[in-house]
C-alpha positions in Angstrom: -4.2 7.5 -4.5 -5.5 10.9 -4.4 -6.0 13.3 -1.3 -9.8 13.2 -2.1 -12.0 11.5 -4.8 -11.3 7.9 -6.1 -12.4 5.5 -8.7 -15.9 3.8 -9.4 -16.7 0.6 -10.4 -18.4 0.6 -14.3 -22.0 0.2 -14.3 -22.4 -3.4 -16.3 -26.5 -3.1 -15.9 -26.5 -2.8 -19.7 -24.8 -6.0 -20.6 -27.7 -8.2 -20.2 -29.4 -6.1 -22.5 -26.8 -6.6 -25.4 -26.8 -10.4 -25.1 -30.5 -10.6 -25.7 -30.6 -8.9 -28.5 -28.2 -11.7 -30.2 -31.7 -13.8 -30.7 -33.1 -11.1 -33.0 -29.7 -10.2 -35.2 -28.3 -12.1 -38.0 -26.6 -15.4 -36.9 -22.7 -13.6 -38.5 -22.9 -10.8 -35.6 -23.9 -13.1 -33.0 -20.7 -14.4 -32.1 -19.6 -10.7 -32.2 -21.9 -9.3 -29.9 -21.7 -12.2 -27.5 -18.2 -11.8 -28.0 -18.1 -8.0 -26.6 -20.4 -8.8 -24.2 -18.2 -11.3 -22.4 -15.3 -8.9 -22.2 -17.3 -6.3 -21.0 -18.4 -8.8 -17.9 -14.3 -9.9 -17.7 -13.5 -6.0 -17.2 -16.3 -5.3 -14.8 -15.6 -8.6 -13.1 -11.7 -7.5 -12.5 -13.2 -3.3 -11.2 -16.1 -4.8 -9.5 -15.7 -3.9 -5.5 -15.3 -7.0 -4.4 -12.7 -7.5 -7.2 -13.1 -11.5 -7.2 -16.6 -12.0 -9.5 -16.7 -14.4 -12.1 -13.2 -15.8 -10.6 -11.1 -13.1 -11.5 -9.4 -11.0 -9.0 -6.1 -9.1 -9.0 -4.2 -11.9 -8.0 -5.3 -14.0 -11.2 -8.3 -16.3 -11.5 -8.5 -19.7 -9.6 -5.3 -21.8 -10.4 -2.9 -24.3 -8.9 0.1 -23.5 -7.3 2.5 -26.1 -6.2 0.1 -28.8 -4.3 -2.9 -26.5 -3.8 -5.5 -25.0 -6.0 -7.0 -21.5 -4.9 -10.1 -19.5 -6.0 -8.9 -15.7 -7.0 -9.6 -14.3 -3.6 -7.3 -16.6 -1.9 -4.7 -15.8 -4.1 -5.3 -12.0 -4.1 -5.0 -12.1 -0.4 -1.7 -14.1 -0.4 -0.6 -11.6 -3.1 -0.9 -8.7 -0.6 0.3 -10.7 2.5 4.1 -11.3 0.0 3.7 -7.6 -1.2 3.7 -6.0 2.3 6.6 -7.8 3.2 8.7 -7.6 0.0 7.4 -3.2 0.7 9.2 -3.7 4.2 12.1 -5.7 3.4 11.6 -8.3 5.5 12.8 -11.7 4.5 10.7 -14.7 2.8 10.5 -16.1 5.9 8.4 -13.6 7.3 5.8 -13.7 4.5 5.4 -17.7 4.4 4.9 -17.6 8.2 2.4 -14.6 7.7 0.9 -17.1 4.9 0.8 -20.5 7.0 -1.0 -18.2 9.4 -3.7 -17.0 7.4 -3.9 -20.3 5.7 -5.2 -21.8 9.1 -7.2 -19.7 10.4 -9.1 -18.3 7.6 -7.9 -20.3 4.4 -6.4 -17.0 3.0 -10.3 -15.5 3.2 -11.2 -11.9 4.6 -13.7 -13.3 6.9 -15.8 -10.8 8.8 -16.9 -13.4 11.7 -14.7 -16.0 13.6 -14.7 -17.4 17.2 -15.5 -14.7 19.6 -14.7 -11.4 18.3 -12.0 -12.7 15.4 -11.9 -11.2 12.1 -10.0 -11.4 8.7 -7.2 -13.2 6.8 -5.6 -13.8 10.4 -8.5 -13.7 12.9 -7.2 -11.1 14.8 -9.2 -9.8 17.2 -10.3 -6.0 18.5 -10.7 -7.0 22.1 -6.9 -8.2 22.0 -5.5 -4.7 21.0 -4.9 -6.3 17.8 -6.8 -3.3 15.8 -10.8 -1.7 15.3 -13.1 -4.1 13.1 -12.4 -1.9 10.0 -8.8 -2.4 10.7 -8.4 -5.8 10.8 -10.4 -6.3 7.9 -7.8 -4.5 5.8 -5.9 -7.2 4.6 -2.6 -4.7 4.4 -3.4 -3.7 7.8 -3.5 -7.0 9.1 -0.3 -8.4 7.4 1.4 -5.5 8.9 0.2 -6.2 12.5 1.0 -9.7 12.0 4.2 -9.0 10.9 4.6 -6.3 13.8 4.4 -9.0 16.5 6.6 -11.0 14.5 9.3 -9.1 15.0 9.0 -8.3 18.1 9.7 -11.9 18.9 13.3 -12.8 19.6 15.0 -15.5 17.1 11.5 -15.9 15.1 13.2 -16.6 12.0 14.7 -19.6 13.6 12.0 -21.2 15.4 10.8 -24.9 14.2 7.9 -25.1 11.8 5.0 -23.5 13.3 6.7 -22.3 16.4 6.7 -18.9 15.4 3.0 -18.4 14.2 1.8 -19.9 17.3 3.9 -17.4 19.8 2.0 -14.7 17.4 -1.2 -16.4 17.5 -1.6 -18.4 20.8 -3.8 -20.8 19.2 -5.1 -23.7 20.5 -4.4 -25.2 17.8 -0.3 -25.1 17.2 0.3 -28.0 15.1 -2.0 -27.2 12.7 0.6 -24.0 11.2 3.7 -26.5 10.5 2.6 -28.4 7.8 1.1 -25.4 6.1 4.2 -23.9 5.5 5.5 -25.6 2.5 2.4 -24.7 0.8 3.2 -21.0 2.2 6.8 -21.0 0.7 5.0 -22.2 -3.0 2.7 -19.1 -3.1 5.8 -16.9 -1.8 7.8 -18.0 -4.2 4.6 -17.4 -7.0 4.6 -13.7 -5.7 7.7 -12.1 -4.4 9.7 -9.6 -6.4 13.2 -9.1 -5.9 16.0 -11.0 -4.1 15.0 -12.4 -0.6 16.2 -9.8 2.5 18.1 -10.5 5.4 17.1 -11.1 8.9 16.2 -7.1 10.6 18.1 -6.3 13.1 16.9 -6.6 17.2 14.6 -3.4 17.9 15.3 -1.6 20.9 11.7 -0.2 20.9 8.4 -1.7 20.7 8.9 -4.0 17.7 5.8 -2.4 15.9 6.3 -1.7 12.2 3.8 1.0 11.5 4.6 4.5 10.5 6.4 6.6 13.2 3.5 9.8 14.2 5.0 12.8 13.8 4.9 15.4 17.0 1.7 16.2 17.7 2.5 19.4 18.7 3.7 20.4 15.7 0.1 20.0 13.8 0.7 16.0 13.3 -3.2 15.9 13.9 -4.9 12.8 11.3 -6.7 14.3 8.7 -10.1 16.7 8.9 -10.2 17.3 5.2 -9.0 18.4 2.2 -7.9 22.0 4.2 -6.5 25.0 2.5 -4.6 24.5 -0.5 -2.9 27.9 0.1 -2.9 30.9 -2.5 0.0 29.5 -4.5 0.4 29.6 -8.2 0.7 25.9 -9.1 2.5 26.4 -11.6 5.1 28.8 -10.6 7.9 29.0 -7.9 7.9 31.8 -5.4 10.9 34.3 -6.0 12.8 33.3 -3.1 13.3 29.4 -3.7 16.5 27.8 -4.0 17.0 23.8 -4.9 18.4 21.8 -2.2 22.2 21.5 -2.4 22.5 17.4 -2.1 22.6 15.8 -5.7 20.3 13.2 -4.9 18.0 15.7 -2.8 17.9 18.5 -5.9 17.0 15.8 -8.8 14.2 14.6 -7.0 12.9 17.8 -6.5 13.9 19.5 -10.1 11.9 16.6 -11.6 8.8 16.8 -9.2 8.8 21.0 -10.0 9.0 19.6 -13.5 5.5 18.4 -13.3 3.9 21.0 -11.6 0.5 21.1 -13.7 0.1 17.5 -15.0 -2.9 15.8 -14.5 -3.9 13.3 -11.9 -4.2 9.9 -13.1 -4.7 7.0 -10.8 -2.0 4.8 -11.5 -0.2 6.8 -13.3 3.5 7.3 -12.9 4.7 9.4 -15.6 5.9 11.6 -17.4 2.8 12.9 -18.6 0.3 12.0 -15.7 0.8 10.8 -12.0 -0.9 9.5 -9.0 0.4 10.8 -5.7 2.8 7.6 -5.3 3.2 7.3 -8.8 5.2 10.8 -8.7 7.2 10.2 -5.5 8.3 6.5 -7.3 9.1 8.1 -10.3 10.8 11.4 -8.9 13.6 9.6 -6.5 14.3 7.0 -9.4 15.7 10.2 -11.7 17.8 10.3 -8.5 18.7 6.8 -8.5 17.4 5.8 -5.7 14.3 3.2 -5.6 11.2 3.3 -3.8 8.2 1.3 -3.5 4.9 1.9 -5.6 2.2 2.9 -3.0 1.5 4.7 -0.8 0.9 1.6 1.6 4.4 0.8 1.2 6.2 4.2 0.7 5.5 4.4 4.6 7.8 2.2 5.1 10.7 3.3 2.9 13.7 5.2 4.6 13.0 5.5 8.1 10.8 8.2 10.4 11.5 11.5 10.3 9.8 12.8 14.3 8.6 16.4 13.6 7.7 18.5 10.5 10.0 21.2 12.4 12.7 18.7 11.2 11.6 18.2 7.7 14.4 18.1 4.5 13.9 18.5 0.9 13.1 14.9 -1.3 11.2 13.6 2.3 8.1 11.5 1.8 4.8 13.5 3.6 2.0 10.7 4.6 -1.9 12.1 4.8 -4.6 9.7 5.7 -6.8 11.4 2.5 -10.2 10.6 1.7 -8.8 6.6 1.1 -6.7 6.2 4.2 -6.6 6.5 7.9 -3.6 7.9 10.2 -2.5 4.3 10.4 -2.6 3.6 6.8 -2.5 6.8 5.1 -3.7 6.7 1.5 -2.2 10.0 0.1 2.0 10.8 -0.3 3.3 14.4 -1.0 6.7 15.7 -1.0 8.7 18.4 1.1 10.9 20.8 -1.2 12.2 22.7 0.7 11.9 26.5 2.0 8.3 25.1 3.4 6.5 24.5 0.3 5.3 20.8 -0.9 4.5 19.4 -4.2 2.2 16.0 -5.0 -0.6 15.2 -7.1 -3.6 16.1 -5.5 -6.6 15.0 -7.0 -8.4 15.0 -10.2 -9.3 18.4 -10.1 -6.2 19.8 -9.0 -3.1 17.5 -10.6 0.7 18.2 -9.4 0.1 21.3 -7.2 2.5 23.9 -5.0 1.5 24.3 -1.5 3.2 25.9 1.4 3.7 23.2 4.1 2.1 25.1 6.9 -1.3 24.5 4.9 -0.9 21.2 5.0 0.4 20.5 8.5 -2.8 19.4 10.0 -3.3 16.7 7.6 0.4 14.9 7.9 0.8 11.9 10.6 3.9 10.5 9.2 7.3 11.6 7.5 9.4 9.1 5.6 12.9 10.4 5.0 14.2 8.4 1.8 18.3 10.1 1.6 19.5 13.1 4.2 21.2 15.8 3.5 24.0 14.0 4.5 23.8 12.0 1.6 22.7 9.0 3.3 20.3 6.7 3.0 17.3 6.8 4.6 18.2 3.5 6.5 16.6 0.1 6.9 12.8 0.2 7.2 12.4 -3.4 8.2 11.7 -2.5 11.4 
């Protein structure tokens, strides 16, 4: 995910061009051609923008899990409803109650209508508080809010079938989310990665799950561009830098300054190329300590740091980018230390040096994965 740019679809205008000209070539390269051609529309079907033509989608093609069958959208939609909660740790529960939800009022679609001002996988609506239009039609944003007022409600994990989605919801309809839920617990169980987590502790703040904003006072402003990179040599430390002394703290950082000068590649997580998650991932695993992949999720690993002014080496800088917002940033950078910061930028730039104070204005969340104290960053469930 990188601070600016981003990926296009492939043009696949030329495709219907090659499967006409199977009527004038001998019969032998027919089956080639037509052959070539029909991968070429399965790989612009999977990077198309909608990512569900043809069926395909990246939550498979259609298919039948337990009692149901779903088209690809449905599924890639229940895909990301598990993923955010297996990012935040929060128990199965939580994600087949998110996906008994969405089943009922949208049938796991990303509708942009619904009854009054509704929208999305869960119909939430912007004249409820619940989020802008855009917002709520981000299916990661959505799960989030959905789980947010989840667990702000005391003892939801041991309400009776469909009790808890309707204290979220208000529906009219209540009984309608029950009987949805075993089908919920089938595509959980199709999608989530790992052991299950236990129930999050009672908040004693607002219940909301999104990433903590840092003091605004100290240049927490969202993001007004790619700013100034600073006059730093990318590819070499100032004089006056010192690794952090915390084990766990000075491998994550040796192997990030290890990588100063690789190339950006989206997806990439090393050793030769990296996107800006793909780098903090990989870095704090040589420390032996495990992250999540993206940058939607890495907001939620560890737990808030307040203020840049409090900022340690190996902690996890969140920037909305040219991809994100201050709510879901889309970019992820790390502090070294000594004020300086190292992520892969972009394309053009790769694994770059920065001082932090040129980067200030773009950060609206810290994410502090282990302290100096050598623990961990603490349970980001809630």
């Amino acid at each position: 995910m990188a601070a600016s740019g981003g990926l296009s679809a492939p043009a696949i205008g030329g495709i219907t061009a090659a499967i006409y000209v199977v009527v004038v070539i001998p019969a032998l390269l027919a089956g080639v051609i037509l052959l070539s051609a029909t991968s070429a529309l399965t790989a612009a079907a999977s990077c198309s923008s909608s990512g569900f033509t043809s069926g395909f989608g990246p939550g498979g093609v259609s298919q039948q899990v337990g009692d149901h069958k779903y088209t690809a959208e449905q599924l890639t939609n229940a895909q990301t409803i598990v993923g955010v909660a297996v990012g935040r740790k929060l128990p199965k529960r939580a994600a087949v109650l998110a996906l008994a939800t969405a089943m009922v009022e949208s049938e796991l679609r990303n509708l942009d209508y619904g009854d009054r001002d509704s929208l999305g996988l869960f119909q939430q609506r912007p004249s409820m508080g619940w989020g802008s239009p855009a917002q709520l039609l981000d299916p990661v944003y959505a799960a989030n809010k959905f789980y947010d007022a989840l667990l702000a409600l005391p003892g939801w994990y041991s309400e009776p079938p469909g009790g808890a989605e309707q204290k979220v919801q208000r529906s009219q309809f209540p009984e309608r989310y029950g009987p949805r839920e075993p089908a919920a617990a089938a595509l959980t169980e199709k999608y989530w990665q790992g052991a299950d987590n236990p129930v999050p502790a009672p908040s004693s703040g607002s219940g909301t799950g999104q990433a903590q904003q840092v003091d605004l006072a100290f240049g927490g402003c969202p993001d007004k561009g790619a700013g100034e990179l600073g006059a730093l040599n990318p590819e070499k430390l100032p004089a006056d830098f010192a690794l952090p002394q915390h084990p766990q703290q000075r491998a994550a950082v040796t192997y990030v300054l290890s990588k100063l000068g690789k190339p950006y590649v989206w997806g990439a997580t090393g050793p030769d190329a990296f996107d800006c998650s793909g780098l903090m991932q990989t870095a704090w695993a040589q420390a032996g300590v495990e992250i999540s992949r993206t940058t939607y999720t890495q907001m939620y690993d560890g737990v808030a740091v307040g203020s840049l002014s409090q900022v340690q080496p190996g902690d996890l800088l969140l920037i909305p980018g040219s991809t994100g917002t201050a709510a879901r940033p889309g970019h992820v950078a790390m502090a070294i230390g000594h004020g300086y910061v190292v992520d892969a930028y972009d394309t053009a730039h790769g694994v770059i040096l920065t001082k932090l104070e040129s980067r200030a204005s773009e950060v609206v969340a810290i994410r502090r994965v282990v302290g100096s104290d050598g623990q961990p960053g603490g349970d980001p469930r809630t």
